[in-house]
N, C-alpha and C positions, 0 to 999 in steps of 0.2 A: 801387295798390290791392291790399288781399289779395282778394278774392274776384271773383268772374265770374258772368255769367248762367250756370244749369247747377250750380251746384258745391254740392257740399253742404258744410258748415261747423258747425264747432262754438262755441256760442256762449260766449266769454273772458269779457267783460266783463259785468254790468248793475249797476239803479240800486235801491232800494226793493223791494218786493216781487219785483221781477222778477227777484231775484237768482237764484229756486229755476233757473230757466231757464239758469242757469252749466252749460256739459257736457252740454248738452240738441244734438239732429243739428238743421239747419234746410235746406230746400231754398232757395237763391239767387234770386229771382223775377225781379226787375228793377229800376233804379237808381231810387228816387224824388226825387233831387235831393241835390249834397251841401247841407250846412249850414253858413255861412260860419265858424261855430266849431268846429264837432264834425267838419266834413269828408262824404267821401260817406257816403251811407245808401242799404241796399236793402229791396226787400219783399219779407220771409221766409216763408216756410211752414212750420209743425212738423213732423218725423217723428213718425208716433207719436200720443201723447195732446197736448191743447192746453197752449199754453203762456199764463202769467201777463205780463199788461202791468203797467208801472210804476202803475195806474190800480187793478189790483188785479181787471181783468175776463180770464175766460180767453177765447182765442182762438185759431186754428190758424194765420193769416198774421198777421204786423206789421210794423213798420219795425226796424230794426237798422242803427248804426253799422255802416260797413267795420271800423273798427279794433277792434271787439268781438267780431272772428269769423275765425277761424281756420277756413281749406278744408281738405280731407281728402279731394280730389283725386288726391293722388299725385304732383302736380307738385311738383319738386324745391322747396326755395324757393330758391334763387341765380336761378332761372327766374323768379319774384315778385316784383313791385316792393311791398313792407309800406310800410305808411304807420303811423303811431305816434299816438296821444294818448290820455288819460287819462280823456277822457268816455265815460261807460257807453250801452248798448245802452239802449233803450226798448221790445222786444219784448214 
């Protein structure tokens, strides 16, 4: 997985509106279950101002793909196990 409870992360990927949220900081909250397609997902929190759901509603926490969020941590990546796929974030 790239991210950890704790880690703040920058969000890579999204879908529909929530693209504005591309490069947007999130704080890491906790695992909400993966999805047997898209893989693990956590629940995020915005730095900052709210950010846009795929729904089009602003909000400060939401759900986020692992693979749409890059940490900024500091930890090396060789140290990271990334996981890869092509489906977007839903925050």
């Amino acid at each position: 997985m790239n991210c950890k409870p704790g880690d703040l992360a920058v969000i890579t990927m999204a879908a529909g509106v929530a693209r504005a949220n591309i490069g947007r900081l999130v704080e890491v909250l906790y695992p909400v279950g993966p999805d047997l397609e898209r893989g693990p997902c956590w629940r995020v929190r915005m730095v900052g101002r709210k950010g846009v759901t795929i729904q089009g509603v602003y909000r400060q926490e939401g759900n986020a793909y692992d693979c749409a969020l890059r940490p900024v941590s500091g930890l090396p990546d060789e140290e990271r196990t990334f996981t890869t796929h092509q489906e977007p974030t839903h925050v």
